[in-house]
N, C-alpha and C positions, 0 to 999 in steps of 0.2 A: 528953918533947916529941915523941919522933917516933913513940911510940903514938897519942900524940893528933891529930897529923898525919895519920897512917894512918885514923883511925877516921871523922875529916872526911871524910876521901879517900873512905871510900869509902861513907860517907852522901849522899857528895852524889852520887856514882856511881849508887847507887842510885833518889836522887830523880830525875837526870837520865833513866835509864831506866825508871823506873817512868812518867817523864810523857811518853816515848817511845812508850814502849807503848800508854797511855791515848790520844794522840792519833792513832796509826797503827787501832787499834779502834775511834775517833768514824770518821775519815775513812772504812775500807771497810764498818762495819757499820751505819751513822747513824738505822737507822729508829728505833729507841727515841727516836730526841732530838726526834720531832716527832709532834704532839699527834693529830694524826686521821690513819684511813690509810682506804683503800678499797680492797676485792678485787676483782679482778674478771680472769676467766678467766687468762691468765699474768700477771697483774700486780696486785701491791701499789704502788699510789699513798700516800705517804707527804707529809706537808704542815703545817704550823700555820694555815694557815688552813683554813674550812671547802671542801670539793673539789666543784667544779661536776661535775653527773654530764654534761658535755660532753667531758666527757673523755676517755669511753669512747667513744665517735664517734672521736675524735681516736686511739684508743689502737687500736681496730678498722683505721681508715686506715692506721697506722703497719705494724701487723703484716702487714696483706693487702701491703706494699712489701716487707719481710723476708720474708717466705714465697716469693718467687719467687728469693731467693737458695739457694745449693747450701751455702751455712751455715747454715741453719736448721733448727733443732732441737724437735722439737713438744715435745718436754720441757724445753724451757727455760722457765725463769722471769725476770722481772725486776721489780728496785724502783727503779719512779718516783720519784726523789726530787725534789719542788718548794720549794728552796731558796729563793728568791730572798727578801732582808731576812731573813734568818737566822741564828743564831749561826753554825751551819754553813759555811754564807755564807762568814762571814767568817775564819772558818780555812782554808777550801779557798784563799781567796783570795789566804794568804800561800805556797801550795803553787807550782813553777816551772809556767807556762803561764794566767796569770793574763788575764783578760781573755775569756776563752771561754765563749760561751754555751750549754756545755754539756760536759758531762764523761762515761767510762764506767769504771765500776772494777766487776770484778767484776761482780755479778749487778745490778749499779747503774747507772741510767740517771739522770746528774747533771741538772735543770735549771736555771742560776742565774739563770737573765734572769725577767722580768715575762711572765708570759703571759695568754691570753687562750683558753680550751678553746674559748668560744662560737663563736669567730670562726675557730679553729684558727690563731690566730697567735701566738709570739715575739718579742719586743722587745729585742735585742740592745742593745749601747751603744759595744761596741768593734769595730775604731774608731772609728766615728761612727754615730748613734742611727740605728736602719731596723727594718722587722720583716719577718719569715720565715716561712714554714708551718711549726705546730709538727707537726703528723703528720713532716714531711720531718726537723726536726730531733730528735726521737727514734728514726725509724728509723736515721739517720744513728750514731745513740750505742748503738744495738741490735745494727750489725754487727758494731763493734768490740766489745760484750758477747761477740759470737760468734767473730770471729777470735781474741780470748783462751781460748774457750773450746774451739776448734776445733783448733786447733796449739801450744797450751799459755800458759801466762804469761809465760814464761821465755824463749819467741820474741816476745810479744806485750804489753810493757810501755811505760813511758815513757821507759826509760834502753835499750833493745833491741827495734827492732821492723827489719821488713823497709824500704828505699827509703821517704821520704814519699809520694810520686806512689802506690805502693803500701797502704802505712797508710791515708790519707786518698782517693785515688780510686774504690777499691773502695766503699768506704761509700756515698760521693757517687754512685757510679752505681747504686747499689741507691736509696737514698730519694729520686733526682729520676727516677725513672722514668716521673713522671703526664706531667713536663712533656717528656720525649725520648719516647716509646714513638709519639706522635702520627705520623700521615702526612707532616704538612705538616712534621715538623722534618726540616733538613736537616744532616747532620754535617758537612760541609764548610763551611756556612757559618756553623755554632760554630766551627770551626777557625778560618775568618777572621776572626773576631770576638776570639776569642782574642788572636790574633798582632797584631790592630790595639791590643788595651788592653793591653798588653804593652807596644807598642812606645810606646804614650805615658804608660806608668804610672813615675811617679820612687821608686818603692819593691815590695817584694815582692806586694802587693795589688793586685788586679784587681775587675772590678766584675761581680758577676752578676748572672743576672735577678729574682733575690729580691728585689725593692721594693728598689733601688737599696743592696743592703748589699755591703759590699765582703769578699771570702774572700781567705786566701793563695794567691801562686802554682800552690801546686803541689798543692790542692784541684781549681783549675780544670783546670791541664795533665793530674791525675792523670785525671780524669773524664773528658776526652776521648779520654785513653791507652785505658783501660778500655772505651769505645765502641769505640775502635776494634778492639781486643783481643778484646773480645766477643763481640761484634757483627758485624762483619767481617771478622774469622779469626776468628772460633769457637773460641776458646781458653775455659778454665777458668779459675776464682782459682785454683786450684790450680796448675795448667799456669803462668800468669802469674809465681807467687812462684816455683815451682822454676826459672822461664827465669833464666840468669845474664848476658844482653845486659843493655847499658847501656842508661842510662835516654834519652841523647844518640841511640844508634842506634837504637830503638823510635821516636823522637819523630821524628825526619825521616824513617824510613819511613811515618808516618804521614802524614807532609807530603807526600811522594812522592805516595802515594795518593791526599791531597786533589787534588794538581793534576791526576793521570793521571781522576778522577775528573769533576771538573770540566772536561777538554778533551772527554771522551766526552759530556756534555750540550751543548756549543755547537755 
């Protein structure tokens, strides 16, 4: 009996990690699983449906945002994945952080939402339906391709990564660059914009300028950190991760600054 016990034990041990294995290989390696792919300069577009070549406009846009980061790699590669209604789909979907329109693992740039290359738009759904520049949301997924790639995996994963404000700010201020680089925008009065939908937001989401789509807190806080950081003390990503100041004292010096900023205009 307790051979036979053992031998269940450890068949099933087995199958348990044999189908471990096989779904941890779908999820980082997935290009096989989808029917048509297209190359083009760093990037493998991967898809079951047939690939608008609007894409490459879209994929040209993305990269000229990434290229002005100090993480950018001209040897890098990346695979497009355009998921969206896919078996893929729907295994990512049972993975923790569900709801995101948009993933990075590895040399993989997840798309799960409905797109539109023609138009360079995104169709998000959570929390509530809006759409977004896809150029802005793949370079968004391209930095983080790069911060993994840049300070290793093992600083730069899903269970271990630096401050969110930092994970997610940096990215954010490298792909909305089209819309801050402008004359007419002013930091100070994203800041106040900020701290007004903040102060009346009854949950962690805030609302940006993307066609009315709503991002987390600390997408929005992170991106204005980072401007300020950047931008305005000339500091580094680099500089930024190594600082060990809190995220609390960064952010009211920030405030500091808007206001000292704003009396100097009246």
């Amino acid at each position: 009996m307790k051979k036979r016990f053992k031998k269940i034990f450890k068949v099933t041990l087995l199958s348990l990690l044999a189908a471990f294995v096989t779904i941890a290989v779908v999820i980082l390696f997935p290009q096989k699983l989808f029917a048509n792919k297209l190359k083009y300069k760093s990037f493998t577009v991967c898809s079951n449906n047939i690939i608008d070549n609007n894409i490459k406009i879209v994929l040209d846009n993305a990269m000229s945002l990434v290229q002005r980061s100090e993480l950018y790699d001209s040897g890098y590669d990346y695979n497009i994945i355009l998921c969206y209604n896919s078996l893929y789909n729907k295994i990512d979907d049972k993975l923790p952080g569900s709801g995101s329109a948009a993933r990075a693992r590895l040399h993989n740039v997840i798309i799960k939402v409905r797109i539109d290359s023609k138009d360079n738009l995104a169709f998000p759904t959570f929390p509530r339906a809006c759409e977004i520049n896809l150029d802005y949301l793949i370079a968004h997924e391209m930095i983080h391709c790069l911060q993994a790639h840049k300070y290793g995996i093992f600083k730069f994963n899903p269970f271990s990564h630096p401050e969110y404000w930092k994970l997610e700010g940096y990215p954010e201020y490298i792909s909305k660059q089209k819309e801050s680089s402008g004359t007419a925008y002013d930091l100070t009065a994203e800041i106040d914009r900020y701290q007004n939908l903040k102060s009346h937001s009854k949950n962690n989401w805030v609302l940006s300028e993307e066609s009315g789509c709503e991002v987390p807190d600390y997408y929005y806080k992170g991106w204005l950190m980072m401007k300020y950081l950047i931008d305005i003390k000339h500091l580094s990503y680099h500089q930024i991760l190594k600082d060990t100041s809190s995220e609390n004292i960064i952010y009211q010096e920030m405030i500091d600054w808007s206001k000292r900023s704003k009396g100097h205009k009246n």
